[in-house]
N, C-alpha and C positions, 0 to 999 in steps of 0.2 A: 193309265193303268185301270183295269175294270176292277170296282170293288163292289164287294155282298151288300152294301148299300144302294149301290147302283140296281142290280141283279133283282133287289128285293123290292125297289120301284117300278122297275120292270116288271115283272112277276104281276105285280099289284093289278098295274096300270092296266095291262093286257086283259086278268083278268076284267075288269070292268070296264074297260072300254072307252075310259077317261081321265085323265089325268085328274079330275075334278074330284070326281069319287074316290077315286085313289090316296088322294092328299086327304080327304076326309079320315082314312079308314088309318092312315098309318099316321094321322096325328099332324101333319105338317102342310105348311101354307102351298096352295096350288103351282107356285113358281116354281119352289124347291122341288117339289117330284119331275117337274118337264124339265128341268136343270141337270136331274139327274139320267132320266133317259137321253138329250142329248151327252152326255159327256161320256155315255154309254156309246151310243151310235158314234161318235169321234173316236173312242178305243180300237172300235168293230171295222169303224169306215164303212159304215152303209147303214142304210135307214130300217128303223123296226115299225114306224110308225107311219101312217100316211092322216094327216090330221082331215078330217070333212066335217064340217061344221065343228061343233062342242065335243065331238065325238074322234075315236083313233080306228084308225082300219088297218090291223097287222098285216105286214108283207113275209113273205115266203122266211127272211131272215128272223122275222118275231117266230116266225111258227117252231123254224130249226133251233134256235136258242132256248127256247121253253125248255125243254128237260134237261140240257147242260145246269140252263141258272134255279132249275130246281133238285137237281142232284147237288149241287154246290151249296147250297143253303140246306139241304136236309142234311149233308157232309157237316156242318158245321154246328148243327142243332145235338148231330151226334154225339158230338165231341162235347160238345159242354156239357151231356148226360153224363159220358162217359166220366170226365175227369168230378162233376158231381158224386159219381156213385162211389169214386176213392174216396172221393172227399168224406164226404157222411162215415164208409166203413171205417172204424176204428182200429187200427191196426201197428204194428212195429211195436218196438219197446216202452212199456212205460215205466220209468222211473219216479216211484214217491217216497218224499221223506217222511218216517212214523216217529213218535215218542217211545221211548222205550219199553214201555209195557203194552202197546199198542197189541202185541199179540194174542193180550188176556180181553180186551174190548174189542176187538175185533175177527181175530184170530183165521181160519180157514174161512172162516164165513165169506167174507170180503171178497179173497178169492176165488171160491166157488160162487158168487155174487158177479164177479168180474167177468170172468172163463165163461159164464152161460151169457152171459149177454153179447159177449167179444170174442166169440173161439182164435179169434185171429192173433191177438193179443199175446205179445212175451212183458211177465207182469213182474219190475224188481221193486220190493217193499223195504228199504233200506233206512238203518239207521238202531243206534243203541241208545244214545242220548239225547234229550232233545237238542242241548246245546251244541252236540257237534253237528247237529241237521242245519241247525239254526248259519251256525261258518259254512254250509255246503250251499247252503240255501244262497248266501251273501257272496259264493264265488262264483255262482252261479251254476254250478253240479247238478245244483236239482231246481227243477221250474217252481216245486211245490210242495208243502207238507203240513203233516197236521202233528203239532207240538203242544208242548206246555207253556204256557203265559203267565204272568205277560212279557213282552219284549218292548224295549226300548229303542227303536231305528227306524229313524223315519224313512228309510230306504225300504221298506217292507209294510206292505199293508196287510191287516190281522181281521179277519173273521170269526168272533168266537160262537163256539157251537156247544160246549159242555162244558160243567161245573162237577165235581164228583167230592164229597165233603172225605178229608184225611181223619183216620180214626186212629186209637190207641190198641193195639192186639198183648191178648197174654193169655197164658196157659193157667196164669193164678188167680182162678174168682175173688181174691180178696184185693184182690187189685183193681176191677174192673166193678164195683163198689161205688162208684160215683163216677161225672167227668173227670178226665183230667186235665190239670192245667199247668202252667210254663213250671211253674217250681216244681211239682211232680216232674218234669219233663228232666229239670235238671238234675233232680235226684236220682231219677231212674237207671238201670242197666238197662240198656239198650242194643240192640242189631240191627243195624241200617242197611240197606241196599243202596247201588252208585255208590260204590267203594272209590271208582276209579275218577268219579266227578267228583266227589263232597260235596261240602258246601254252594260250587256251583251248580248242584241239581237242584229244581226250583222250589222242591217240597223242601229238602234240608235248609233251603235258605229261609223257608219261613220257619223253619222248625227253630233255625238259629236264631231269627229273632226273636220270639217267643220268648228264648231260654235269657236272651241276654238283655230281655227288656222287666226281667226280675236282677239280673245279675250276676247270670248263671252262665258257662259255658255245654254247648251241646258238644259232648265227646263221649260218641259210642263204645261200647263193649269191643262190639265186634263190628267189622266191616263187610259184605260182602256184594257180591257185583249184582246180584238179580235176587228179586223180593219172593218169589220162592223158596231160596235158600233160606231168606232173614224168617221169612215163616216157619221153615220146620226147625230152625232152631229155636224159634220160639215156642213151638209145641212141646219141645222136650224141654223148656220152664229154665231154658242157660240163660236166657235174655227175654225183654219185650221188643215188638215193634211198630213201625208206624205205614200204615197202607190208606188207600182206600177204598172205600165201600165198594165200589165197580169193579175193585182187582179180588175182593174176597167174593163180592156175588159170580165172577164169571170161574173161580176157582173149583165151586160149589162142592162136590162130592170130594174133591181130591183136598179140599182143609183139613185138616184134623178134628177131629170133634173136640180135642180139649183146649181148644182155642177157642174164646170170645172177645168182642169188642166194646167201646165206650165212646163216645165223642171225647174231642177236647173242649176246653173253657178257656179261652172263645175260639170258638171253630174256627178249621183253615180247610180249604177247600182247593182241591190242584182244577186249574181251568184248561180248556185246548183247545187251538184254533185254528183257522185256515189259514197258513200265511204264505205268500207270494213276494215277488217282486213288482213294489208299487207302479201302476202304471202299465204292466206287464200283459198283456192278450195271452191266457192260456190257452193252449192248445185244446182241441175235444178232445183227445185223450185224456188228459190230465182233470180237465171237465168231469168228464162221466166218470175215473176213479172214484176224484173226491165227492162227486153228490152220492155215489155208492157209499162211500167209506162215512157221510157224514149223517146219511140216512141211519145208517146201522149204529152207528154209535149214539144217535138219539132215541132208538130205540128202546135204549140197555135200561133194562132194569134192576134197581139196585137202589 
């Protein structure tokens, strides 16, 4: 059976006019190339070569074969352009897991950061909590996402990429009068957002310790699902809340003016990272999202 190695010996050979040279040019020992033009002429059944001296003298069957075995190899050079040029464009669906506020650090940006780079691209940004990206993540739903930290599973490798310091917000300047710290915390009326996670959202978890490493339990006022909401109730001075700094700077014009902040004593800071399945080869889709998405949130300032 005649193969494109064959073809490409041939090719070679012809052109220079010696198997010698030939073997020079594609790398491989002299025998090897005259090995493979016989087992060419055996395919063919007739001779391409008349050997005189160090030298090859093409017959009538070298000449008629030339454009066959180089249509067949440029056929082939094609093709691996072609399935290249898929390759490279980024395209089809991509699916990534966000953290829940993702929207307020990221937002259309991302997006429109995506879409001009990819028009080709159908883009789902999915996900309300970290922790249920975190179970999608593990059943394997999603290749990839950028979450709240830290996580515990060594079945998942963690990238982190940002630190964002959790502040105290309130409507009442004589509250925001100093830091505050875990006993304030536990004294305080409060309005929390991830009503529907509590204490498994990863800022309430540190908030809970905090509270209970005076002796205090954290149990808010009020509950509500998203930190906009806890915000404008806290505008209107029902409650305080706890955010941070990146969700109030990308908030900007739309905060309330009679809202300010305070650090805590001792500060807690919400982290996020890249996490995947350890071991896992992302895809370039998934690639190019997240160096998008991790660009832009390094960005942020705040």
């Amino acid at each position: 059976m005649t193969t494109l190695h064959q073809l490409r010996c041939f090719l070679v050979s012809l052109e220079h006019g010696s198997f010698t040279a030939a073997a020079a040019e594609l790398g491989f020992a002299q025998p090897s190339v005259s090995e493979q033009v016989r087992l060419l002429e055996d395919s063919m059944q007739t001779t391409l070569f008349r050997r005189v001296g160090r030298g090859l003298l093409p017959t009538e069957a070298a000449h008629a074969l030339r454009p066959h075995a180089e249509r067949a190899l440029r056929a082939v050079d094609d093709a691996a352009q072609a399935v290249a040029s898929v390759r490279d464009v980024v395209s089809g669906t991509i699916r990534l897991g966000m953290f829940g506020t993702a929207r307020l650090y990221l937002g259309a940006g991302l997006i429109a950061d995506v879409l001009a780079a990819h028009p080709q691209v159908r883009l789902e940004l999915v996900g309300q909590n970290s922790n249920e990206v975190l179970e999608q993540l593990r059943r394997g739903v999603l290749e990839a996402a950028i979450i709240a930290l830290p996580i515990v599973d060594a079945g998942l490798a963690v990238r982190p990429i940002l630190r964002d310091e959790v502040v105290y917000v309130s409507a009442h300047p004589d509250r925001l009068a100093r830091p505050i710290t875990p006993s304030d915390l536990a004294a305080a009326e409060l309005v929390l957002s991830e009503a529907s996670w509590g204490n498994e959202d990863s800022t309430r978890r540190q908030l809970a310790r905090a509270v209970q490493s005076v002796g205090g339990t954290l149990r808010p006022k009020v509950d509500v699902e998203d930190i906009e909401t806890a915000l404008e109730v806290a505008s209107l001075g029902l409650a305080d809340t706890i955010t941070a700094r990146g969700v109030l700077a990308a908030l900007g014009e739309r905060l309330s003016p009679k809202l300010g902040w305070v650090p805590l004593r001792p500060k807690l800071y919400d982290e996020f990272g890249v996490v995947h399945r350890r071991g896992a080869e992302l895809s370039k889709a998934a690639s190019v999202v997240l160096s998008l998405a991790v660009a832009r949130m390094r960005s942020a300032k705040f």
